[in-house]
N, C-alpha and C positions, 0 to 999 in steps of 0.2 A: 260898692254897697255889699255887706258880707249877708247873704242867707241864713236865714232861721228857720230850722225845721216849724211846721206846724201840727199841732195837737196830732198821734195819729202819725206824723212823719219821722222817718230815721234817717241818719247819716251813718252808712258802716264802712270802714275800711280795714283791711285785713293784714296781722303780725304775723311774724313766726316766735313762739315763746322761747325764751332765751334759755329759762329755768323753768319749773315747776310752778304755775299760777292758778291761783283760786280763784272761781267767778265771781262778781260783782267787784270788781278792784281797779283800780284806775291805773293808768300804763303809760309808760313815756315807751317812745322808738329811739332807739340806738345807733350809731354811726354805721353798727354794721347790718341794720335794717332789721334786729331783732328788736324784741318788746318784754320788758321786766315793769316789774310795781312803781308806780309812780311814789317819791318818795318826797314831803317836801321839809326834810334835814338834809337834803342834799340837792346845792344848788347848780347842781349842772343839770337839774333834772327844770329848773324855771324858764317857763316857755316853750316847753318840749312834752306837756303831757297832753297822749292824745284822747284818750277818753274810758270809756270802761268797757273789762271783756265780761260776758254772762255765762261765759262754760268756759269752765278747768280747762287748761292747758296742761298737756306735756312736753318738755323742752324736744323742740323742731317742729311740735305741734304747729300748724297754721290755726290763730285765731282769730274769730271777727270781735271787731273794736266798736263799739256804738260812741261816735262822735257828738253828735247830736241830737237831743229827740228822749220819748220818754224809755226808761228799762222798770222793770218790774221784778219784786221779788216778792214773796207769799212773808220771808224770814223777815221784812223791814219794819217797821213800828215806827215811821217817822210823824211830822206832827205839821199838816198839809200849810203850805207856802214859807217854811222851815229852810233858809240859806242852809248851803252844803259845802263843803272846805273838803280840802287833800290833808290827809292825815299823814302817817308811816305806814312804810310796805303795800302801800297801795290804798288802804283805807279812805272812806268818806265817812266826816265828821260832824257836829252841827257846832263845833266850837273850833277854829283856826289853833294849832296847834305850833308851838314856840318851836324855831326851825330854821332853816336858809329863809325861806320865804311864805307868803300866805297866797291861795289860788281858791278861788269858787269854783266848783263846780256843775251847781245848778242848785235846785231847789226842788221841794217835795211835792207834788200835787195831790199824794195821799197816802192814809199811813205804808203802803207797802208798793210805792210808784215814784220815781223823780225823773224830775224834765234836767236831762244833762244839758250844759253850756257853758263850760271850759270858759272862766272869766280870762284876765289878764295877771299875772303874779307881781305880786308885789315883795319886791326883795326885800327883810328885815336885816 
């Protein structure tokens, strides 16, 4: 049985940024255990994204990763119970974008909130 954070709950596990990353961005981990932008034009990255970081990274930086659970950004304008997809360079979208593959990543609970939960990818 897989756990699902509840309202209020988080899942954080912790990268070392590879490169130079922007908050609110989704991240795959790397063979050599660093973490760069999840990208889904590129399918080595399917099934390997772990979730999004909320503060800038600099490359060796350690960042925390919010896996599961809700993040909040003041900058967001989403439009509340709004499906969320992996865009390019890390981006979260509300339209699945043409690529290797398509991945959900959660949904909006309001304009400037989303409940993260890393679906399953779907290879195109």
């Amino acid at each position: 049985m897989l756990a699902t954070p509840l309202a209020g709950d988080r899942s954080i596990v912790y990268g070392r940024a590879n490169s130079v990353l922007l908050a609110y961005r989704m991240v795959v981990l790397l063979d050599d255990k660093t973490i760069v932008y999840a990208d889904s034009r590129d399918v080595n990255h399917a099934g390997r994204v772990v979730g999004m970081i909320e503060r800038s990274a600099q490359p060796g930086e350690i960042a925390a990763i919010v896996t599961a659970g809700e993040v909040r950004n003041t900058g967001w304008r989403w439009v509340e119970n709004q499906r969320l997809f992996l865009g390019r360079d890390g981006e979260v979208v509300t339209e699945p974008r043409l690529g290797s593959f398509v991945n959900t990543v959660g949904y909006a609970t309001s304009m400037t909130s989303v409940f993260l939960r890393v679906g399953r990818p779907v290879l195109i």
